[in-house]
C-alpha positions in Angstrom: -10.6 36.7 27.1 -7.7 38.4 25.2 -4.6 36.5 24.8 -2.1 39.2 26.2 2.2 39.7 26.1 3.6 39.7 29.2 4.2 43.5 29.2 1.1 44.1 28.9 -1.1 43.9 32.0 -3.5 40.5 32.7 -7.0 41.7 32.2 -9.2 40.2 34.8 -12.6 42.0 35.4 -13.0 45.5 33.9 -16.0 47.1 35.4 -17.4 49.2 32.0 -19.2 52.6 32.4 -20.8 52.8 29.2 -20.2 56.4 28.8 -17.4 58.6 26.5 -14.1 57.2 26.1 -14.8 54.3 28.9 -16.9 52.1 26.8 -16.1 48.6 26.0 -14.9 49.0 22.2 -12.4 52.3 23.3 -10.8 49.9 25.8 -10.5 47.3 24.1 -8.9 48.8 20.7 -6.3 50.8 22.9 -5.9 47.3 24.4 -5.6 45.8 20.8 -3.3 48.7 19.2 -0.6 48.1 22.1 -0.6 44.5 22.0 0.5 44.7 18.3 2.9 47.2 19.0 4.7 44.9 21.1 4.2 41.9 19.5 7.1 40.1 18.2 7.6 39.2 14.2 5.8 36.4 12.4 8.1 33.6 12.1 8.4 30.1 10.9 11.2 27.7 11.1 12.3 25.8 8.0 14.1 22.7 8.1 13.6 20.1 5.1 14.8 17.2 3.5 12.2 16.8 0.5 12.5 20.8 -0.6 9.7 20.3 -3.4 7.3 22.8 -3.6 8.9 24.8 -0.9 10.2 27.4 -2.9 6.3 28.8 -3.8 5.3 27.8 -0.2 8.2 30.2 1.5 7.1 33.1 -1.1 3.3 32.7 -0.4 4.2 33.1 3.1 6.8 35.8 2.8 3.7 37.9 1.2 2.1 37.0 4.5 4.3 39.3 6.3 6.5 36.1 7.8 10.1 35.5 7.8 12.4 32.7 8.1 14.3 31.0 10.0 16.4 28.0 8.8 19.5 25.6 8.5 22.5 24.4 6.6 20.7 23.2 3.0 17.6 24.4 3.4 18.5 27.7 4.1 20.9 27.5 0.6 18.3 26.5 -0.9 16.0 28.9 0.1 19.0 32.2 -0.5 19.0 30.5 -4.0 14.8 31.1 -4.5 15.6 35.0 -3.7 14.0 34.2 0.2 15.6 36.1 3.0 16.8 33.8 5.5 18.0 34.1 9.1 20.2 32.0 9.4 19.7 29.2 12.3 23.6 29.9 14.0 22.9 33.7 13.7 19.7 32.9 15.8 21.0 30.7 18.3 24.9 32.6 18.8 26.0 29.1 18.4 27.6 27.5 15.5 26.4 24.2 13.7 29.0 21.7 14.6 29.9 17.8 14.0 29.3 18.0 10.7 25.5 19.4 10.9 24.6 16.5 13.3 23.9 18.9 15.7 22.4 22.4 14.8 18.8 22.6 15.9 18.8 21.3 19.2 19.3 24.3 21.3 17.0 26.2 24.0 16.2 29.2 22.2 15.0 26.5 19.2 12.8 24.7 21.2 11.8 27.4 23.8 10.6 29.1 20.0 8.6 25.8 19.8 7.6 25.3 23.1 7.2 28.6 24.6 3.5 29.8 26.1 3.6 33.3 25.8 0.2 33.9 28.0 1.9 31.9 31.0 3.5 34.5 33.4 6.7 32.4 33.4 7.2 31.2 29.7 6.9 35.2 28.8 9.5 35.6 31.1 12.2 33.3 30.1 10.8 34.3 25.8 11.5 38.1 27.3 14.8 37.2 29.3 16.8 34.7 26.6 15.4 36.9 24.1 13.0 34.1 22.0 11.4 35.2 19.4 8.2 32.5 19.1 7.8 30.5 15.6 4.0 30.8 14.3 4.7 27.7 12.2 7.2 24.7 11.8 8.2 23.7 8.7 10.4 20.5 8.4 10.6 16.7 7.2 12.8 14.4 7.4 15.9 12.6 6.6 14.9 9.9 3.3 15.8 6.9 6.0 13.4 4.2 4.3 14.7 5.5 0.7 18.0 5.4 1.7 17.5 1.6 3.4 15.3 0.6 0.0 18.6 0.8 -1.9 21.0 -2.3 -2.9 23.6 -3.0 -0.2 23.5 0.3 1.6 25.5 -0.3 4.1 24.8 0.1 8.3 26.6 3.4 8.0 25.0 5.2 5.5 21.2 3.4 6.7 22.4 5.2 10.6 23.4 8.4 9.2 20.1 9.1 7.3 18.1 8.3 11.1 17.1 12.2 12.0 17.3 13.4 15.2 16.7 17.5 15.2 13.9 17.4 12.7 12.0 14.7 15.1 12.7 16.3 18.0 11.0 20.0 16.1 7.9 18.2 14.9 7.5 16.8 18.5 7.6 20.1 20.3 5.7 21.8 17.7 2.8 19.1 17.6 2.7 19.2 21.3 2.2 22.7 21.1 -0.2 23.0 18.4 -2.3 25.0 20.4 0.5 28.1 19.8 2.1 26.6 16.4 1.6 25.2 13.7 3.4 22.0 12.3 3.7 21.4 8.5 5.1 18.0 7.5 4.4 17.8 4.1 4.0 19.4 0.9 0.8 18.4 0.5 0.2 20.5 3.4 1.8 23.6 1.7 -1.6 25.1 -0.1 -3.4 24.3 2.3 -1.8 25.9 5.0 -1.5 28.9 2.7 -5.6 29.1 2.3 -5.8 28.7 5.9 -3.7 32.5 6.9 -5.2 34.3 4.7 -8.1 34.7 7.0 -5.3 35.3 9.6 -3.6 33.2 12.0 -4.3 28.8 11.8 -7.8 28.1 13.8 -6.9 25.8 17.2 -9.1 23.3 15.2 -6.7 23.3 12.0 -3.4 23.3 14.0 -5.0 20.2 16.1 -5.1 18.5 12.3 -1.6 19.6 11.7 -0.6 17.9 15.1 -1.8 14.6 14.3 -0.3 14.4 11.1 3.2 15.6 12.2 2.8 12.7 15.2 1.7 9.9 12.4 4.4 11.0 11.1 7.4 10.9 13.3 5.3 7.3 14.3 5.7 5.6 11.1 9.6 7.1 10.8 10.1 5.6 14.3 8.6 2.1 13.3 10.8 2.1 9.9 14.1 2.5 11.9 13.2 0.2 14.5 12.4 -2.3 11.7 15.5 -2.0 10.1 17.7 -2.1 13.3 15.9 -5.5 13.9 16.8 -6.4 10.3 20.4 -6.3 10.7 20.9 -7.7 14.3 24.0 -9.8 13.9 23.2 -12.5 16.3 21.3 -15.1 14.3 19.8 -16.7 17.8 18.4 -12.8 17.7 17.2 -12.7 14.3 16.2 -15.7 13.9 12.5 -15.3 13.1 11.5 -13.0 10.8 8.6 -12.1 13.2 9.2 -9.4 15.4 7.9 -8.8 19.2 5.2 -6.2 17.7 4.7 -5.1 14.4 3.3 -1.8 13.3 1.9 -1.2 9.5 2.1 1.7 8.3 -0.8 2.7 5.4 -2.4 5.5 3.7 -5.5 6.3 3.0 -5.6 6.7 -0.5 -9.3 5.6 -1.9 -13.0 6.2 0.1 -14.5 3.5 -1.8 -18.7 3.8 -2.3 -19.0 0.4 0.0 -17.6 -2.7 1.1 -18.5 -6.5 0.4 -21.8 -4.8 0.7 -23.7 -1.5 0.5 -24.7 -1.3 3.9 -21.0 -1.4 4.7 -18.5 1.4 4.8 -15.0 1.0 3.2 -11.6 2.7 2.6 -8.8 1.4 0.6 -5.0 2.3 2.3 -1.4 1.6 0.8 1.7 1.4 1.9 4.1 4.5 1.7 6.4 1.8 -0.7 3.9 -0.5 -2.0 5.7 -2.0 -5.0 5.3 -0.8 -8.8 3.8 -4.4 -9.5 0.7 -4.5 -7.3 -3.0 -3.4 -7.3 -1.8 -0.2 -5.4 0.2 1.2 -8.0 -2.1 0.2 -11.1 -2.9 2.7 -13.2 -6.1 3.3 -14.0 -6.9 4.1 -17.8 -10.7 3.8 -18.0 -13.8 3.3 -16.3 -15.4 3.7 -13.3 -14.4 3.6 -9.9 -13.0 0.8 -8.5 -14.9 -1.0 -5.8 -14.0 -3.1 -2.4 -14.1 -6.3 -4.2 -12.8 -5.1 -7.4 -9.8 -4.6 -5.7 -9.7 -8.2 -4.4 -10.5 -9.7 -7.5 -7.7 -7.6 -9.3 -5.3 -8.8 -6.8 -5.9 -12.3 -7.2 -5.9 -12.0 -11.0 -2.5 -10.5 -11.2 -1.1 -12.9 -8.7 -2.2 -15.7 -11.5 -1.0 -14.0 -14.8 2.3 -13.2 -13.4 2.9 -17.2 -12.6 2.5 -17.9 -16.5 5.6 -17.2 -18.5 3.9 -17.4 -22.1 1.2 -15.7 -23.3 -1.8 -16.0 -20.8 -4.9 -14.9 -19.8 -7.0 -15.3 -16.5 -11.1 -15.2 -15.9 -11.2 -14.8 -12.0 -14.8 -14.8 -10.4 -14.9 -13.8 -6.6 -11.2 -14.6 -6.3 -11.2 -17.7 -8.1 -10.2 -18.6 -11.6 -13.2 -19.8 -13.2 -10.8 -19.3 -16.2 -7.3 -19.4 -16.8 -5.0 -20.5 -20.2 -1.8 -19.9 -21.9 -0.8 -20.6 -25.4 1.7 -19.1 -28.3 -0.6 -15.2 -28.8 -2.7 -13.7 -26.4 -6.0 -13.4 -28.4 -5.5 -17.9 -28.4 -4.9 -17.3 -24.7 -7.6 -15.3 -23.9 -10.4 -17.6 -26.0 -9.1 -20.5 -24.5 -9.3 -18.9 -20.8 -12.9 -17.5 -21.5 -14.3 -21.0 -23.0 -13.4 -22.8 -19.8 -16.7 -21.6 -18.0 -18.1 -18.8 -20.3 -21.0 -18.4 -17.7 -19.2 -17.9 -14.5 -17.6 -15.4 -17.0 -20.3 -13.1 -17.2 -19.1 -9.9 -15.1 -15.8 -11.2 -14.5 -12.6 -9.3 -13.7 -9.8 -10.1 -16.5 -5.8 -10.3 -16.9 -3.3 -10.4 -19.3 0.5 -11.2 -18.7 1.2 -9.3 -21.8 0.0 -6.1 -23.7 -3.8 -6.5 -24.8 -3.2 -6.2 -28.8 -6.2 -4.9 -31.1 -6.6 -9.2 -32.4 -7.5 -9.4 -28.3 -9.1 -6.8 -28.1 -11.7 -7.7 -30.9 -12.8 -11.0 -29.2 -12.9 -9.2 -26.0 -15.6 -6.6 -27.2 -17.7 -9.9 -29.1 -21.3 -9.5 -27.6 -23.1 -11.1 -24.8 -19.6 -10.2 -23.2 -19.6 -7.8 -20.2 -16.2 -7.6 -18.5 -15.9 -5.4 -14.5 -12.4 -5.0 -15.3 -9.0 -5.9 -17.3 -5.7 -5.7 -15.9 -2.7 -5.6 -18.2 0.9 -4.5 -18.9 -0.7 -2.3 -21.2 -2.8 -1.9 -23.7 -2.2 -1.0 -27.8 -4.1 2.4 -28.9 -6.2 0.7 -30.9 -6.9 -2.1 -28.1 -7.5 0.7 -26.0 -9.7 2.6 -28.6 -12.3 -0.7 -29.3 -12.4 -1.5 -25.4 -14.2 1.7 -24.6 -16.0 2.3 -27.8 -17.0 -0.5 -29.4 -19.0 -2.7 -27.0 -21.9 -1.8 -24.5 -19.9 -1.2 -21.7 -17.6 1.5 -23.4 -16.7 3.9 -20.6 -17.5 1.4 -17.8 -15.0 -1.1 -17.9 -11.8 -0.1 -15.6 -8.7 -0.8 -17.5 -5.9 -1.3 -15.3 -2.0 -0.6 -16.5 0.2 -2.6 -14.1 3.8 -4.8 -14.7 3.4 -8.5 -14.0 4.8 -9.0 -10.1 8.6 -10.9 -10.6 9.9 -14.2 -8.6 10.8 -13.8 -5.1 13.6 -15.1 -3.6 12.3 -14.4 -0.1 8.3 -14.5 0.5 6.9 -11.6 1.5 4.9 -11.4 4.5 0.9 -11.6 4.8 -1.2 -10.4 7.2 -4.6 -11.2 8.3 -7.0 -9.7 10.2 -9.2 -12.2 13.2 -11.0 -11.2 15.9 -8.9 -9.1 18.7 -5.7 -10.0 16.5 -3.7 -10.3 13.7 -2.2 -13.2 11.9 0.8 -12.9 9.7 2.9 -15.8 7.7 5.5 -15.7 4.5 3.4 -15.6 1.8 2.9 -18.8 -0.6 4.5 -17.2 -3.5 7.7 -19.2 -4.2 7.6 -21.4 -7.1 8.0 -24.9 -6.7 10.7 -26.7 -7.7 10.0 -29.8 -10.4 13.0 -31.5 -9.9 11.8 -32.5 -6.6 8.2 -33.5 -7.4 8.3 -38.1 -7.3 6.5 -40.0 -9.7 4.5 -42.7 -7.5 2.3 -45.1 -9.5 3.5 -47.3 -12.3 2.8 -45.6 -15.1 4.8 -42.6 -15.9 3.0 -39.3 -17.1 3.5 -38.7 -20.9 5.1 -35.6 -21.6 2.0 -33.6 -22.5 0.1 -35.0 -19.3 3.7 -33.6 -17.2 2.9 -30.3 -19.6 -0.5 -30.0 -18.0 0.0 -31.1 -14.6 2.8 -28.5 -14.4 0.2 -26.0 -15.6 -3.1 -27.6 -13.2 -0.6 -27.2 -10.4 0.3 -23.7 -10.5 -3.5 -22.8 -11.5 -4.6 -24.4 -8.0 -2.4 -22.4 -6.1 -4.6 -19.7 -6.7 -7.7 -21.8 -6.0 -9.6 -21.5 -2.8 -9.4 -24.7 -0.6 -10.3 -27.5 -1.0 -9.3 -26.7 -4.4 -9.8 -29.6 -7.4 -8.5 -28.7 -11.1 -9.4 -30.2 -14.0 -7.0 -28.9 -17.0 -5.7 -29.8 -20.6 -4.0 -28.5 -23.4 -2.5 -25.7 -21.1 -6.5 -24.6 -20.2 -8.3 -24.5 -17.2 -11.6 -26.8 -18.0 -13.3 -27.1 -14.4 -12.7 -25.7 -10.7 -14.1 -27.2 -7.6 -13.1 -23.9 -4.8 -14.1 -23.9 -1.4 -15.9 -26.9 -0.7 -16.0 -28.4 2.8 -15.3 -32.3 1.3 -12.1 -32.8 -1.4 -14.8 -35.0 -2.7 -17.6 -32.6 -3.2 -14.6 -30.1 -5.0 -14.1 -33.0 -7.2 -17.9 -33.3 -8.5 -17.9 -29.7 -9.2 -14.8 -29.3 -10.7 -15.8 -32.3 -12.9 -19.4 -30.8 -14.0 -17.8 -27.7 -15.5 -15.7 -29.9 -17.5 -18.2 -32.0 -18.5 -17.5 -34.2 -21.8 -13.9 -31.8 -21.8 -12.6 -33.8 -18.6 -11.6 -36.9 -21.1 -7.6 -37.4 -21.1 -7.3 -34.2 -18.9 -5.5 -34.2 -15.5 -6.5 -33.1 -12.0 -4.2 -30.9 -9.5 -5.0 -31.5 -6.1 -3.9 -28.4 -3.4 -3.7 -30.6 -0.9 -3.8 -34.7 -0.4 -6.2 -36.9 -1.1 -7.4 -38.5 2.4 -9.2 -41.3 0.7 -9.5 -42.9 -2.8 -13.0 -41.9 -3.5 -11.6 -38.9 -5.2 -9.3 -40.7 -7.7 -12.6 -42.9 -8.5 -15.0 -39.7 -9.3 -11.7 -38.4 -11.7 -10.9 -41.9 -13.8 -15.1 -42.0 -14.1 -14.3 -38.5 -15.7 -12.2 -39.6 -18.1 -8.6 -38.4 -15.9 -5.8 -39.8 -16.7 -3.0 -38.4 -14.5 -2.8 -36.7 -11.0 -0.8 -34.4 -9.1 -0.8 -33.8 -5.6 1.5 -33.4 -2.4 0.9 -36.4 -1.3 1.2 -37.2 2.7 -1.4 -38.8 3.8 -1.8 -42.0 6.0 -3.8 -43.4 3.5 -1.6 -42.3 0.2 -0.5 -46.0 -0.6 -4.4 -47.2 -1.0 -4.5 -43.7 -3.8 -1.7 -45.1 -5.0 -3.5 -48.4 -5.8 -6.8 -46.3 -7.4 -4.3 -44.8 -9.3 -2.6 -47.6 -10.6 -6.0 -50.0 -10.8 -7.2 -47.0 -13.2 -3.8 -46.6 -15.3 -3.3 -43.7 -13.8 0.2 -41.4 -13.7 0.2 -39.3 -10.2 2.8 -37.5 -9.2 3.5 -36.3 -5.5 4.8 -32.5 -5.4 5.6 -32.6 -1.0 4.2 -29.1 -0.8 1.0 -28.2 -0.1 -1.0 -24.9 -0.9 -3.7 -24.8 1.3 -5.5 -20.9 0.3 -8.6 -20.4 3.2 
């Protein structure tokens, strides 16, 4: 059927005599030729905050035969580009007033929006109020979570950046996608452009469109109601940092070959705001593309070089450090690290807390190395140059550019994913404090085995549970991860070790329910022990420790990692 004005008469059934000027295609041209004599102007409404790109957007369509409709600063900016512009007050016969709070919500706005034209009664108010229909809607909004990311913005300025009109537009145009289209963001804006100049948006396109613009004013929704929660004054109120329901917002940014698997299918999403420090924001230098657990392994290996503040260097294998030391350069660092279990190294995923140097670089392209990834603060030219020339791998290693992550004061929140829910805690990223850590057996730790404990205990942080570490000398020397017995963590942990384990120390993620486990470390050659200490059984450790000479130390926290 033809979609018709309202002035025109509603074609039902035409009986067709297929002779002369009765035939089907005479009727329907004359039909045709006075629908677009009547038909009113192509118009889009333009209403933005973020104004990039808009400028060649508007002219692109302006060629399109459209013109414009629009408000306060966009329609200065837009006079400014050389765009005619009608202006929104000039529209309506009704001024902008309270200081521009209130400027798009009027009838003959939204009955532009929200008007059917092939309804017998929408044509009639469009004909009677004298709406002229907008093709397309143009708008974003108000910067609300930039504005609320800045130090101490205050309540007033966080409330004035909340947008009303520019929801309220994106609404009514999604809504009626099937007459308009909605346009949200630039990267919309060629797009959009392709699309008319076959002629008007497709229903299937506009429908796009419409979801977007409705993801959108979701996630806006969900940041504001965050924030309001945020600042609730009543601490019985905002007490828990947990709110009644949550909502995460993420884009798509990455569809990744496979998951865990290649039978499995796999995306990788970000947040809008994800911070400069994190596997989100790396920047790839090199190397080809990153997969599913690439990403996981680069996470955890970042979350361990940014604990270390000299020089360090981390081997991580399927999450776990199967390497990790620090020492006074980062080439010492990195042999160090890659000599603690140089055959779980073999395909390994690598990071450096400072910029990879050509001396580093060198022992990194030795052969009978091959690396999956690096991840660095950066990397010198020539570093860079050997990395993906020199050894076998060349183009296929992934270089990764990303800043070390910085102390928090307040832990950030994690989220994991269980059957039919979701499980979120503070993440365990604050560092512990030494001064509270007790010295329990009788012999005190010399100050190179407090040295090494220090550096075993923030190494098995990172370990899976139950997670054993044997370290010395600032170097990671075994790693029991995983295992369903303490005990059975300790054997392995020990065997990568081997002879090494002599006068090193163990960290302990969690207690030690019985003493079996201080036995199978002095048989290693262990000398001192740290641990949180806490269980029933802690004063019969005690004794193993202090029947074996050994210096333990009880740290009260516990870093359980399932």
């Amino acid at each position: 059927m033809l979609p018709l004005n309202s002035d025109l008469p509603t074609l039902g059934f035409v009986s067709l005599y297929m002779t002369g000027k009765h035939c089907l295609f005479c009727i329907l041209s004359r039909l045709i030729k006075k629908q677009m004599s009547n038909s009113h102007p192509r118009r889009a409404l333009v209403s933005v905050s973020d104004k990039s790109g808009l400028d060649v957007f508007v002219k692109g369509l302006s060629e399109l035969g459209f013109e414009f409709v629009s408000t306060g600063g966009t329609r200065r900016y837009l006079e400014e580009q050389g765009v005619n512009v009608i202006d929104i007050s000039e529209y309506t016969g009704f001024p902008e007033i309270m200081d521009g709070r209130v400027k798009t919500l009027h009838p003959k706005v939204h009955g532009a929006i929200l008007g059917r034209p092939d309804l017998s009664d929408d044509a009639a108010a469009i004909k009677e109020f004298e709406i002229i229909p907008f093709e397309l809607v143009i708008c974003n909004l108000y910067p609300f979570e930039e504005t609320i990311a800045r130090p101490n913005v205050s309540l007033s300025e966080a409330i004035e950046q909340i947008d009303i009109g520019g929801p309220s537009m994106v609404r009514s145009a999604a809504k009626n996608h099937a007459y308009v289209g909605v346009v949200t963001s630039r990267e919309q804006y060629n797009q959009v452009l392709d699309a008319l100049q076959s002629g008007p948006l497709n229903p299937e396109f506009r429908l796009k469109l419409s979801a977007a613009a409705f993801e959108m004013t979701a996630c806006y929704d969900r940041a504001v109601a965050n924030y309001m929660a945020s600042v609730l004054p009543s601490q019985a109120e905002a007490s828990s940092r947990f709110d009644q329901q949550i909502s995460i917002n993420l884009v798509r940014r990455d569809q990744l070959r496979y998951g865990e698997n290649p039978h499995q299918t796999a995306a990788f999403y970000v947040e809008k705001d994800s911070p400069v420090a994190s596997v989100a924001q790396a920047e790839q230098l090199n190397g080809k593309e990153l997969s599913y657990n690439n990403f996981l392994d680069l996470d955890a290996a970042l979350q361990i070089a940014s604990d270390f503040e000299k020089p360090s260097a981390v081997v991580i294998k399927h999450t776990n450090p199967c390497g990790c030391a620090t020492a006074d350069s980062l080439v010492e660092a990195f042999e160090k690290a890659y000599a603690g279990d140089p055959v779980s190294a073999f395909g390994s995923i690598l990071s450096f807390n400072r910029t990879v140097d050509r001396e580093t670089a060198e022992k990194l392209c030795e052969p009978n190395r091959f690396i999956e990834a690096i991840l660095a603060p950066d990397f010198d030219q020539d570093a860079f140059e050997l990395l993906t020339t020199k050894p076998k791998w060349k183009k296929n290693v992934r270089l990764m550019k990303c800043p070390m992550m910085v102390p928090h004061s307040i832990a950030s929140l994690d989220y994991r994913r269980v059957s039919g829910g979701l499980l979120v805690q503070e993440k365990d990223e604050l560092p512990d404090n030494s001064a509270e850590w007790k010295i329990v057996t009788n012999r005190e730790p010399t100050p190179q085995e407090l040295h090494d404990l220090s550096f075993g205990w923030i190494v098995c942080r990172h370990v899976k549970s139950n997670a054993i570490v044997l370290a010395k000398d600032e170097m990671l020397l075994g790693a029991g991860a995983g295992q369903m017995s303490r005990l059975d963590s300790s054997f392995i942990a020990a065997y990568k070790a081997g002879a090494r384990s002599k006068g090193a120390i163990v960290a302990s993620d969690a207690f030690f329910p019985f003493r079996d486990g201080v036995d199978e470390a002095a048989k290693a050659g262990v000398t001192a022990i740290i641990q949180p200490g806490g269980s029933v059984r802690d004063e019969e450790v005690i004794e193993a420790c202090n029947e074996h000479q050994m210096a333990m130390v009880f740290t009260g926290r516990r870093h359980f990692k399932h």
